[in-house]
VEXVOKE-607054 format. One line per field, with one value per atom (N, C-alpha, C, CB): residue in three letters; x, y, z. Coordinates in nm, 3 decimals. Glycine has a CB too. Layout:
N
res	ALA, ...
x	X, ...
y	Y, ...
z	Z, ...
! end
This chain:
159
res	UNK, UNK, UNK, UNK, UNK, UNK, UNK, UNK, UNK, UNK, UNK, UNK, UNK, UNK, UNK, UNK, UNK, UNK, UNK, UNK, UNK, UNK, UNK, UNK, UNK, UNK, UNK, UNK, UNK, UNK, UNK, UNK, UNK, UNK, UNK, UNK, UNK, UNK, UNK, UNK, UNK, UNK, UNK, UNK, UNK, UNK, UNK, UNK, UNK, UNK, UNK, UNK, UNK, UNK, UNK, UNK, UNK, UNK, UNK, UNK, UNK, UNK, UNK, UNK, UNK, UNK, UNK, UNK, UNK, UNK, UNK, UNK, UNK, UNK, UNK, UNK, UNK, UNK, UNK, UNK, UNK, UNK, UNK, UNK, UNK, UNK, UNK, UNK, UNK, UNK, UNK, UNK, UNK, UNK, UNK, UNK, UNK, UNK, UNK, UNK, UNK, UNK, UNK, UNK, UNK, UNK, UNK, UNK, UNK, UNK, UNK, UNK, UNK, UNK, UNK, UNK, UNK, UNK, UNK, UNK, UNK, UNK, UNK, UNK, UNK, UNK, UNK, UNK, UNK, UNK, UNK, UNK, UNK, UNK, UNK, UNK, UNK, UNK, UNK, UNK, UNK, UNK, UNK, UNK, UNK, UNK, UNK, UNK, UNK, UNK, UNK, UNK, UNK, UNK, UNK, UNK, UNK, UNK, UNK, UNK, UNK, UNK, UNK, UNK, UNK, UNK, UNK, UNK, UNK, UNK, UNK, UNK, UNK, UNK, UNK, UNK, UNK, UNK, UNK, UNK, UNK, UNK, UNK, UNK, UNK, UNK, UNK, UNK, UNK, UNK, UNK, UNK, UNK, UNK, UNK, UNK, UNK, UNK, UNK, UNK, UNK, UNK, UNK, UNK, UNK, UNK, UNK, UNK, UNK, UNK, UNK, UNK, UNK, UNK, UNK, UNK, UNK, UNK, UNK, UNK, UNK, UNK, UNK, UNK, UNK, UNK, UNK, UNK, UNK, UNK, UNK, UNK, UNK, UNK, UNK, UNK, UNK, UNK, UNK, UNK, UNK, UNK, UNK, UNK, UNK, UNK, UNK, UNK, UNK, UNK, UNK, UNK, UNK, UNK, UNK, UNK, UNK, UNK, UNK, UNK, UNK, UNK, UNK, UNK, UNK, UNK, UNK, UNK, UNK, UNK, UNK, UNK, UNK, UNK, UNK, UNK, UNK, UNK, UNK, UNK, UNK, UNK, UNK, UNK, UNK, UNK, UNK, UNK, UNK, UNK, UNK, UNK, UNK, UNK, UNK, UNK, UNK, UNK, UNK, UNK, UNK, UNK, UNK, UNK, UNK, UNK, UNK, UNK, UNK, UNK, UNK, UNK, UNK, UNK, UNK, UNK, UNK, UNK, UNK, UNK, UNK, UNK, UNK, UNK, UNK, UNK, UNK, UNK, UNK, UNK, UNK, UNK, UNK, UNK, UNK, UNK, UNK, UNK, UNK, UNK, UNK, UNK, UNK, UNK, UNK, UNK, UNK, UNK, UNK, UNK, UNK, UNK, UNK, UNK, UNK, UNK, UNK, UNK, UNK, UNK, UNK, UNK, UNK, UNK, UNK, UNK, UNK, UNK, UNK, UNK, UNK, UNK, UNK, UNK, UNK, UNK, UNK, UNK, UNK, UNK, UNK, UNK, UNK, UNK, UNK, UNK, UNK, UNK, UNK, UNK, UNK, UNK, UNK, UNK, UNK, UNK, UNK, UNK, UNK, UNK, UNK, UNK, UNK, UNK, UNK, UNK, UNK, UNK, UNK, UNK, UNK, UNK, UNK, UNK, UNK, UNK, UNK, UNK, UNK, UNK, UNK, UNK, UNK, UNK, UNK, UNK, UNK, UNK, UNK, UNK, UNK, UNK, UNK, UNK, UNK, UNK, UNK, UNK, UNK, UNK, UNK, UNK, UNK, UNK, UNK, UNK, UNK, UNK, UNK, UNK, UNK, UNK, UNK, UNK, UNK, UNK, UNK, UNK, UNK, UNK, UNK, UNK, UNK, UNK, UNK, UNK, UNK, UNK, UNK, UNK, UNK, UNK, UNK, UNK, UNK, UNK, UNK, UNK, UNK, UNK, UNK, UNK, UNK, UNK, UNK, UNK, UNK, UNK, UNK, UNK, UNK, UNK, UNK, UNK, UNK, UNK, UNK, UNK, UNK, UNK, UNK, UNK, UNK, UNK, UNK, UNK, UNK, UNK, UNK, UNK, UNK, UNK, UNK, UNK, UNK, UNK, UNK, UNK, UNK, UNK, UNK, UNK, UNK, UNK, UNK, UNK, UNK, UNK, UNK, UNK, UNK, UNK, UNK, UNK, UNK, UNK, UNK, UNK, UNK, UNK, UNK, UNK, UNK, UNK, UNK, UNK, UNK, UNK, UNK, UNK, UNK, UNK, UNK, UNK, UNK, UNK, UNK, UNK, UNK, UNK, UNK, UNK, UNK, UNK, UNK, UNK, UNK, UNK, UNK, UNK, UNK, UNK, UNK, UNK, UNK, UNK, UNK, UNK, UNK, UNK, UNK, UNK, UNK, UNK, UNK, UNK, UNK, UNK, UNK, UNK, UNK, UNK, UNK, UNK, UNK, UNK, UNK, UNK, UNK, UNK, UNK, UNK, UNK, UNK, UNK, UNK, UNK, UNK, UNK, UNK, UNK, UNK, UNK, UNK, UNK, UNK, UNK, UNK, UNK, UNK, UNK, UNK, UNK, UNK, UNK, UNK, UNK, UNK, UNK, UNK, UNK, UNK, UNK, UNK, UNK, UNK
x	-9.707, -9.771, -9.911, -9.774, -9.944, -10.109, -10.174, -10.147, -10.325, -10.441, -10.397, -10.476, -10.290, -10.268, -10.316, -10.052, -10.373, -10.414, -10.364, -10.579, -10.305, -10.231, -10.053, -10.283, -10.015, -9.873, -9.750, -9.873, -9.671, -9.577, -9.475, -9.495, -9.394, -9.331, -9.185, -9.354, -9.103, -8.995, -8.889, -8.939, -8.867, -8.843, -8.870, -8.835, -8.992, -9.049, -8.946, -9.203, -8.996, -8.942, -8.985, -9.065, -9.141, -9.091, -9.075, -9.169, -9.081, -8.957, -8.816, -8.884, -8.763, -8.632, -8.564, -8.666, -8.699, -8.717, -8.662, -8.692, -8.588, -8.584, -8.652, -8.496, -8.550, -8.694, -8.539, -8.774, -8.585, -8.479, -8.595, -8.381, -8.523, -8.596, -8.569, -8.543, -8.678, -8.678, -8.518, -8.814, -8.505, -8.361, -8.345, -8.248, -8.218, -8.159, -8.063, -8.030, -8.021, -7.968, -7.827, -8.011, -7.790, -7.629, -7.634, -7.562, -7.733, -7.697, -7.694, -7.883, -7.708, -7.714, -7.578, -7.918, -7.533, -7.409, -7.272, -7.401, -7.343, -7.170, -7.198, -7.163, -7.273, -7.307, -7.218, -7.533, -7.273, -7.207, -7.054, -7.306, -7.024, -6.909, -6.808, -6.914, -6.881, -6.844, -6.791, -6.977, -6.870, -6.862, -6.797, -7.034, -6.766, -6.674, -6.519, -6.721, -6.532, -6.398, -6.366, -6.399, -6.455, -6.417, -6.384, -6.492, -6.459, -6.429, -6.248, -6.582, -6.231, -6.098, -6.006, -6.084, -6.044, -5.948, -5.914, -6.002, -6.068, -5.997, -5.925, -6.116, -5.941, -5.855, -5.734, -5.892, -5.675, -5.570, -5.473, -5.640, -5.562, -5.498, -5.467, -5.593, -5.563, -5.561, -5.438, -5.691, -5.444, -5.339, -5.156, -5.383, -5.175, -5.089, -5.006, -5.163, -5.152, -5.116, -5.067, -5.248, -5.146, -5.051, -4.922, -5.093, -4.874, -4.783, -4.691, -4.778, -4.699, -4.624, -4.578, -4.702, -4.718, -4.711, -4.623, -4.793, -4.646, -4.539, -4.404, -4.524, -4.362, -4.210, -4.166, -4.190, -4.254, -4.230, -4.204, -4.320, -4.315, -4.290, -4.176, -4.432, -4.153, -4.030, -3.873, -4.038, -3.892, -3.725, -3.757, -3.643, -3.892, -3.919, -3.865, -4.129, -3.880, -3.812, -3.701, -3.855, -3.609, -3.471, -3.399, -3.415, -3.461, -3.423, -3.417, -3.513, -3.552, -3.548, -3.442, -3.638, -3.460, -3.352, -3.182, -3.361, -3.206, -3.027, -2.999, -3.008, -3.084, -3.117, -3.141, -3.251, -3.198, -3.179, -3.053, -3.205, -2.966, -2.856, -2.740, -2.804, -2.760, -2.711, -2.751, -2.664, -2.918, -2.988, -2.922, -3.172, -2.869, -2.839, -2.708, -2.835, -2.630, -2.481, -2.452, -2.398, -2.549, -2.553, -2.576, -2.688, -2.709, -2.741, -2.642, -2.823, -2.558, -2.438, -2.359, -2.363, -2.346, -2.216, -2.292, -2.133, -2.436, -2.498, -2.503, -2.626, -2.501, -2.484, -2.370, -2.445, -2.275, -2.155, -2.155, -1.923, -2.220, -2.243, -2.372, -2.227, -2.459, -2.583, -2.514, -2.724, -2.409, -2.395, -2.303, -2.360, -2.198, -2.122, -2.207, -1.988, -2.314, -2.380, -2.445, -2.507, -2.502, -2.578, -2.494, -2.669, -2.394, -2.279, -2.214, -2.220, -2.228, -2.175, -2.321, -2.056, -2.400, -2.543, -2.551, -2.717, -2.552, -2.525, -2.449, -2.476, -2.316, -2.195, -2.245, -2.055, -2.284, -2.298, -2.378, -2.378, -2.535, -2.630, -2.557, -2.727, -2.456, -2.357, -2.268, -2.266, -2.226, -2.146, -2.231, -2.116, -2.305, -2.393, -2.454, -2.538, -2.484, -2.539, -2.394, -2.657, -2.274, -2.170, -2.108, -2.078, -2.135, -2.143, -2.181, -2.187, -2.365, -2.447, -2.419, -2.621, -2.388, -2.363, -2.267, -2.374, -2.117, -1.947, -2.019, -1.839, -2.052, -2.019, -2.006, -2.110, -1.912, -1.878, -1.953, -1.725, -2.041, -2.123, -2.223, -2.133, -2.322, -2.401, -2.428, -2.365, -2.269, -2.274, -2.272, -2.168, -2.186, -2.223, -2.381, -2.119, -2.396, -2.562, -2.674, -2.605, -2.653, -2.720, -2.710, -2.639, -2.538, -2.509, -2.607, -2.381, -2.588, -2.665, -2.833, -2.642, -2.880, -3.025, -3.090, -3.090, -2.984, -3.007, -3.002, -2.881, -2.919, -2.909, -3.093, -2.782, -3.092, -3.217, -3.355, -3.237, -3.315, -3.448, -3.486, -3.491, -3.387, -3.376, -3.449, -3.146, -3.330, -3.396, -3.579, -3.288, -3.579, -3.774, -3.792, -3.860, -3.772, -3.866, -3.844, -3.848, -3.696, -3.707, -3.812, -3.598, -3.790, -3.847, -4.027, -3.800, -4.055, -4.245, -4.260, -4.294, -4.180, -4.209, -4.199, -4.100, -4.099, -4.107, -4.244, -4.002, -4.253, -4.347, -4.567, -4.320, -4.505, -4.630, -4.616, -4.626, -4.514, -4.476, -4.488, -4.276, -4.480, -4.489, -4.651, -4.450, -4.716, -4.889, -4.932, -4.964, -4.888, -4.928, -4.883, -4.862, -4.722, -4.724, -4.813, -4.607, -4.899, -4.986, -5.104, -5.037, -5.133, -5.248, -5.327, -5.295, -5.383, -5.535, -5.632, -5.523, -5.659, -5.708, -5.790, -5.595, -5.705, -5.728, -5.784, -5.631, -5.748, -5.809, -5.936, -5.725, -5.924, -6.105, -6.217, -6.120, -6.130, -6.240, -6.256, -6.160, -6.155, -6.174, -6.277, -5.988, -6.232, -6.371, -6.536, -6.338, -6.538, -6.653, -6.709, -6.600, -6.623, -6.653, -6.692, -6.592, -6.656, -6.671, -6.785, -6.584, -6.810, -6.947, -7.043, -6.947, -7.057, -7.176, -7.190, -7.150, -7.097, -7.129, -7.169, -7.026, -7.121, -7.196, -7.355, -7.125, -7.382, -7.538, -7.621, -7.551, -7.543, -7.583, -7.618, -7.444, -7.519, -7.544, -7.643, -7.502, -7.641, -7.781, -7.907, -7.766, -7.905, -8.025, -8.052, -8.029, -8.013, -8.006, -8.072, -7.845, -7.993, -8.092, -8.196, -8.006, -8.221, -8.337, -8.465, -8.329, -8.463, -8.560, -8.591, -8.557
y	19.797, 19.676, 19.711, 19.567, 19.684, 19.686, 19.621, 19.612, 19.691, 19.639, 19.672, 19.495, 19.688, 19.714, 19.883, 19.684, 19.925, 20.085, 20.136, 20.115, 20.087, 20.131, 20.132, 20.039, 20.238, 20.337, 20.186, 20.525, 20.137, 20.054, 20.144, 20.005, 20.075, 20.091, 20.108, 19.959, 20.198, 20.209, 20.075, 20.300, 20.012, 19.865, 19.751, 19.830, 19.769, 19.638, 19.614, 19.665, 19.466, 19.400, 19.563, 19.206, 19.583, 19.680, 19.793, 19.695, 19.808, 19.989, 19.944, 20.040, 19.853, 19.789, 19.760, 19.624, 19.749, 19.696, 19.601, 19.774, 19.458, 19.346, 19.268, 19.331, 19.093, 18.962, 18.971, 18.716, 19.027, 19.008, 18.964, 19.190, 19.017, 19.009, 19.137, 18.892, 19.163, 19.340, 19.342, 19.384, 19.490, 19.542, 19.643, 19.460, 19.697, 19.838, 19.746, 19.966, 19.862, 19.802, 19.806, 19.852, 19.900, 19.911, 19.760, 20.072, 19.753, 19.630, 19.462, 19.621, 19.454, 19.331, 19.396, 19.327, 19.527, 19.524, 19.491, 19.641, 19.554, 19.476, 19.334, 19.515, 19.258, 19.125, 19.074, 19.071, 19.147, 19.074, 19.140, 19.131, 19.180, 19.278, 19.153, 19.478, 19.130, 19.037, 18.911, 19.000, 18.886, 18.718, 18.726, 18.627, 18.837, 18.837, 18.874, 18.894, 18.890, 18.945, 18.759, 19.104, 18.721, 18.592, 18.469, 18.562, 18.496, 18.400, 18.475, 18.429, 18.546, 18.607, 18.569, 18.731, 18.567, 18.561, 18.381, 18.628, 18.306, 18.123, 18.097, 17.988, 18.232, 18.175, 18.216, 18.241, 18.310, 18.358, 18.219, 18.436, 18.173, 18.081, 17.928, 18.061, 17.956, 17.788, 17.847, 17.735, 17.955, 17.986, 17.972, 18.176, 17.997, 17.992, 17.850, 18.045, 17.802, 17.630, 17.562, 17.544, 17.591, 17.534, 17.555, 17.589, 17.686, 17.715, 17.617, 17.848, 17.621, 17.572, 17.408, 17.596, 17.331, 17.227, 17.196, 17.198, 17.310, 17.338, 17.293, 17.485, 17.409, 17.427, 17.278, 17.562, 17.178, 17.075, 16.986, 17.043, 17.010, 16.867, 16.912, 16.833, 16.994, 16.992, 16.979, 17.161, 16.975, 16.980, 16.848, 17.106, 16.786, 16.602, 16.540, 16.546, 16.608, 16.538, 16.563, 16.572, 16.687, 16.647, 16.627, 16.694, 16.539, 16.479, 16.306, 16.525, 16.320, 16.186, 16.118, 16.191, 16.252, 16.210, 16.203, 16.368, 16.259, 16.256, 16.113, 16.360, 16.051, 15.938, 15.819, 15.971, 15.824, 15.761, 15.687, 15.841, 15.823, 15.786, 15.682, 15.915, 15.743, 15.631, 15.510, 15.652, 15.529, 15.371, 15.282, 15.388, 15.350, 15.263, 15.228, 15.317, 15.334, 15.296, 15.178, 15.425, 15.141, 15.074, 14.930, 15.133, 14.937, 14.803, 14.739, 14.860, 14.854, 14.805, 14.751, 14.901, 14.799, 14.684, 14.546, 14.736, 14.562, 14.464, 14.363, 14.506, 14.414, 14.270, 14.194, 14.330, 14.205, 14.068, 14.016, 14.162, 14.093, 13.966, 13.908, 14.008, 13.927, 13.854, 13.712, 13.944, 13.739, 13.680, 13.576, 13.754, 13.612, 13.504, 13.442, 13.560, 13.512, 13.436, 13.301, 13.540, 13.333, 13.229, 13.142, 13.260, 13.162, 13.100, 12.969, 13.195, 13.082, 12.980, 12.860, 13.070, 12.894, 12.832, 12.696, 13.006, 12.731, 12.675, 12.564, 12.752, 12.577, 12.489, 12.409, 12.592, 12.468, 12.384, 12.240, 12.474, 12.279, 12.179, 12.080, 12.230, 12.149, 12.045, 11.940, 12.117, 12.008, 11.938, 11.815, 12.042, 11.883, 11.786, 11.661, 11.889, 11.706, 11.551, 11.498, 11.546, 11.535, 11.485, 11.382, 11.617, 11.443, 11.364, 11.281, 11.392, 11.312, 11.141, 11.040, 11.144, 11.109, 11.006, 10.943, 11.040, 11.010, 10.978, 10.992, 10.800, 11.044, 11.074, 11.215, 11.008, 11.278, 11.419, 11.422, 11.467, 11.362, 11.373, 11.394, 11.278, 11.345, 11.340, 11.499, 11.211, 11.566, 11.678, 11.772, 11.694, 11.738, 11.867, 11.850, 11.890, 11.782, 11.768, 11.828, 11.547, 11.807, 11.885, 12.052, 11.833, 12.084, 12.194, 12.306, 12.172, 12.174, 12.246, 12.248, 12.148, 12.140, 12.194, 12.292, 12.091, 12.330, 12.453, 12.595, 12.454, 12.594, 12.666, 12.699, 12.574, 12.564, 12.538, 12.580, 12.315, 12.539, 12.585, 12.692, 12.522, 12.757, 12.966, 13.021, 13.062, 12.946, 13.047, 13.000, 13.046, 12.862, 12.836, 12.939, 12.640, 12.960, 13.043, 13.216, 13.011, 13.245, 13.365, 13.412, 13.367, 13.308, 13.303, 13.328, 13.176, 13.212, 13.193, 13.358, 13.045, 13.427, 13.577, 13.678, 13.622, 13.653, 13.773, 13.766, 13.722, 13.600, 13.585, 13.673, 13.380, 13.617, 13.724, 13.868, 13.689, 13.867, 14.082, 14.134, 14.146, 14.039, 14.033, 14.080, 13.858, 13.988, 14.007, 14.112, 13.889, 14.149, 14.268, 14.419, 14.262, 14.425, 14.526, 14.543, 14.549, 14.469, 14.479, 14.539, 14.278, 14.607, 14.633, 14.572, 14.746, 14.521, 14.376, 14.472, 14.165, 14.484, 14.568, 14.699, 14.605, 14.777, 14.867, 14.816, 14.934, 14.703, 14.651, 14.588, 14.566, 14.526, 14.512, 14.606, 14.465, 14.711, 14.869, 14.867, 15.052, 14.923, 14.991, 14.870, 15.010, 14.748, 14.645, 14.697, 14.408, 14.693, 14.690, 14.835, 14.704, 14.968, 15.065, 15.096, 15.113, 14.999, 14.990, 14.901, 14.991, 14.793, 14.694, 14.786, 14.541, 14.879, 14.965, 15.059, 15.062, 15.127, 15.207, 15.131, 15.288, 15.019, 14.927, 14.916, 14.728, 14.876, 14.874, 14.976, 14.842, 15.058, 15.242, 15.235, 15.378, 15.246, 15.219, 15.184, 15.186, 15.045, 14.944, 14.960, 14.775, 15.019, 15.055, 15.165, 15.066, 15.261, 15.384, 15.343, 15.444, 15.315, 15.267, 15.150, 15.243, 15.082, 15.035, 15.065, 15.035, 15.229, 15.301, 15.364, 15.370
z	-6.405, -6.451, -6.497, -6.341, -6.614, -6.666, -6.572, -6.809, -6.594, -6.427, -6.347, -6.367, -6.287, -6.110, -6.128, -6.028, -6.030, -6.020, -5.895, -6.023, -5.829, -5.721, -5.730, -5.611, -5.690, -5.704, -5.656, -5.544, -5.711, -5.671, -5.544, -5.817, -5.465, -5.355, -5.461, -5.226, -5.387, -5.450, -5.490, -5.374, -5.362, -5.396, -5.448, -5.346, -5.502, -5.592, -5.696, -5.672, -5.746, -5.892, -5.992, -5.956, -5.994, -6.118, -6.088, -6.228, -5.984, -5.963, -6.043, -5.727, -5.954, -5.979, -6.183, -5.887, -6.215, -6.370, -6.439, -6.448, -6.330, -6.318, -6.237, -6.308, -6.282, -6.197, -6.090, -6.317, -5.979, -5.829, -5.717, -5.766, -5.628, -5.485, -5.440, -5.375, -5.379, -5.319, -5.271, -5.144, -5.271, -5.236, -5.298, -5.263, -5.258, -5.333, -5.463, -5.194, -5.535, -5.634, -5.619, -5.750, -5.511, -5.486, -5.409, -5.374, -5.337, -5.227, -5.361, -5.060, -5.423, -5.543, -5.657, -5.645, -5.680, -5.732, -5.648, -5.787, -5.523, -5.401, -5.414, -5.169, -5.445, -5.369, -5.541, -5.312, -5.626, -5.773, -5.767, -5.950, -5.688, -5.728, -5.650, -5.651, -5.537, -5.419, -5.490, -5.316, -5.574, -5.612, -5.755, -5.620, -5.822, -5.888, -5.857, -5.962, -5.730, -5.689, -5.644, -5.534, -5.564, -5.532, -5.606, -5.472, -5.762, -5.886, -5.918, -6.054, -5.888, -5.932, -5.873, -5.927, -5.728, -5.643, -5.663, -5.484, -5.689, -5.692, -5.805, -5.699, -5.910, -6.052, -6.014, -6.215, -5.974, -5.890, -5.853, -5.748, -5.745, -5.677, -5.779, -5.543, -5.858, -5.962, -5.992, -6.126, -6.027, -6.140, -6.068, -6.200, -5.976, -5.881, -5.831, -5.786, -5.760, -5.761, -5.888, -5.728, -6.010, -6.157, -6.177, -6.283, -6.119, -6.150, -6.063, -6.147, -5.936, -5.842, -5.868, -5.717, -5.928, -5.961, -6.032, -5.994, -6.178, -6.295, -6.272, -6.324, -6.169, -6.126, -6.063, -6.000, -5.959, -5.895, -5.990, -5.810, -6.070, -6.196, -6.268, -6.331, -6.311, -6.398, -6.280, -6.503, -6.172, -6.135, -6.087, -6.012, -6.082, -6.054, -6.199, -6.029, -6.282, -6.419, -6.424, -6.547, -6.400, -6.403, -6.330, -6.444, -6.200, -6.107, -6.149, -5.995, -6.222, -6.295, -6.378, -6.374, -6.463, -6.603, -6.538, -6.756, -6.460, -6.379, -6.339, -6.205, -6.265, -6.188, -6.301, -6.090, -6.412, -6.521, -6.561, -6.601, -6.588, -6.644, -6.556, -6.682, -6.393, -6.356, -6.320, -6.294, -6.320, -6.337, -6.464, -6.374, -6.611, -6.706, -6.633, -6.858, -6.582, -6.570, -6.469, -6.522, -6.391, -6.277, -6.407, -6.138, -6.386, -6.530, -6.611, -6.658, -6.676, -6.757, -6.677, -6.831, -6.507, -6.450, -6.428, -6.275, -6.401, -6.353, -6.471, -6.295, -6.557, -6.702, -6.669, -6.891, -6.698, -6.703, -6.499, -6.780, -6.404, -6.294, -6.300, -6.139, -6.447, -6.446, -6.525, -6.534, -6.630, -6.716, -6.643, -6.828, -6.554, -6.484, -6.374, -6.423, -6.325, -6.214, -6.298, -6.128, -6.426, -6.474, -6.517, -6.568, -6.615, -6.609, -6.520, -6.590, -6.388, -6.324, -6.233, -6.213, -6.237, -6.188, -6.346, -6.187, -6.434, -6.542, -6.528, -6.618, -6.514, -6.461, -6.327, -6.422, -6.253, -6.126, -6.143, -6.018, -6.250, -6.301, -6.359, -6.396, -6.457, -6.552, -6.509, -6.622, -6.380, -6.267, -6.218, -6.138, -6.147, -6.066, -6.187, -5.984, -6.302, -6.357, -6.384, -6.522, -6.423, -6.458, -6.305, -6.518, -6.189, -6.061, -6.054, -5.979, -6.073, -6.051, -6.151, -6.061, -6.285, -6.395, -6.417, -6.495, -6.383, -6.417, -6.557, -6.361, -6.610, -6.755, -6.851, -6.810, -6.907, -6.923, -7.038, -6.933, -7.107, -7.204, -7.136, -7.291, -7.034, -6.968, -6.858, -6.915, -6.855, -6.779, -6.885, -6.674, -7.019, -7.093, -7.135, -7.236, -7.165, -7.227, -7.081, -7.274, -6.990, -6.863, -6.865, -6.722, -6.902, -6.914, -7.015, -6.947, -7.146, -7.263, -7.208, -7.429, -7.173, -7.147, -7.040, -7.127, -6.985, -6.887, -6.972, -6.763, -7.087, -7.189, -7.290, -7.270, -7.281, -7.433, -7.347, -7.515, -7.213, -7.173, -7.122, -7.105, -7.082, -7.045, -7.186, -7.040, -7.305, -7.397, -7.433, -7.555, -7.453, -7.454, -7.344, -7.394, -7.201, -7.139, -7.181, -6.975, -7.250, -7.328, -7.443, -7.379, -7.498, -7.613, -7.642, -7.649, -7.503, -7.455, -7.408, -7.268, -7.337, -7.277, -7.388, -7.158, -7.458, -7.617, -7.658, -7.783, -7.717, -7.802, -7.730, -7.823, -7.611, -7.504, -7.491, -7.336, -7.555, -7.544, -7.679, -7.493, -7.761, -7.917, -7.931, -7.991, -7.897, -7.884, -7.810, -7.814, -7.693, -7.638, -7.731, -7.489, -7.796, -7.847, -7.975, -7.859, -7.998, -8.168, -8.054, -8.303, -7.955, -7.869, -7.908, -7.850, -7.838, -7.864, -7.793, -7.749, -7.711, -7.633, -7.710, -7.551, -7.796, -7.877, -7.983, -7.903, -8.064, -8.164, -8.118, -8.229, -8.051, -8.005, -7.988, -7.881, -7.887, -7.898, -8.045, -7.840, -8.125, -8.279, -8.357, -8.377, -8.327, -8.413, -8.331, -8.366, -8.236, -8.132, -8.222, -7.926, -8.220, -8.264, -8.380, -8.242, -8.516, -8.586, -8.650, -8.593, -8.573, -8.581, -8.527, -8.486, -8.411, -8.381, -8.520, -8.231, -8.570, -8.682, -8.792, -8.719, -8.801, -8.951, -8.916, -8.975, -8.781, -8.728, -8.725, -8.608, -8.709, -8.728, -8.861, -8.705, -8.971, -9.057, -9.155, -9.042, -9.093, -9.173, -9.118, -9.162, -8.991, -8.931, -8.990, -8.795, -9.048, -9.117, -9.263, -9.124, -9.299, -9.443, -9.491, -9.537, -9.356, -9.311, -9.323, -9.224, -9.224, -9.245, -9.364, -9.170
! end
């Protein structure tokens, strides 16, 4: 070091001819040798655990897709006892006003509005699934995102 007139100690920063802390220099290459063995050893293990994950998720998917197919096959029997249960729930309403009324006009017309009004409540639930699949949600971000850049914008050529 310029100005100093006295002999440096073998261990100093500038014996050493880096910014450390006194020491030998073997003792700071084990210590880096150390902590690169240990960055190795956790990629090791990431690498390891990914893998393992890997293998779980994929035999979780074709455990899935197996289980799928007989989820549809099940569904398909479950349609025609959805269709006779309502059917017959249908009939029962038709019955019963045809009971209180004695009149078979009066029970089919009960019958039919058990009909007219499943489908209005079909119809009110599409029309709400209809609106959700156009994402609203997304179209609001993309306007929001797009009104900040027009402001960007005009504030831009403002200045």
């Amino acid at each position: 070091m310029p100005g100093n007139a006295g002999p440096q100690p073998a261990g100093t920063e500038a014996a050493a001819g880096h910014d450390s802390a006194p020491g030998s220099e073997s003792g700071q290459t084990t210590e880096q040798q150390q902590e690169w063995q240990a960055w190795v050893a956790l990629l090791q293990q990431l690498m390891a655990t990914g893998s393992q994950f890997a293998s779980v998720l994929g035999l979780e998917v074709k455990l899935a897709l197996a289980d799928s197919g007989r989820l549809v096959i099940v569904l398909l029997a479950m349609l025609p006892l959805l269709l006779f249960a309502w059917l017959g729930l249908s009939v029962l309403a038709g019955w019963l006003v045809y009971v209180l009324s004695q009149s078979v006009a009066l029970g089919l017309l009960g019958f039919v509005l058990v009909q007219v009004l499943a489908l209005l409540v079909l119809r009110r639930a599409a029309t709400v699934f209809k609106r959700s699949l156009g994402l609203p949600a997304s179209r609001r971000q993309l306007r929001a995102i797009m009104e900040t850049g027009k402001e960007h914008a005009a504030t831009a050529t403002d200045s």
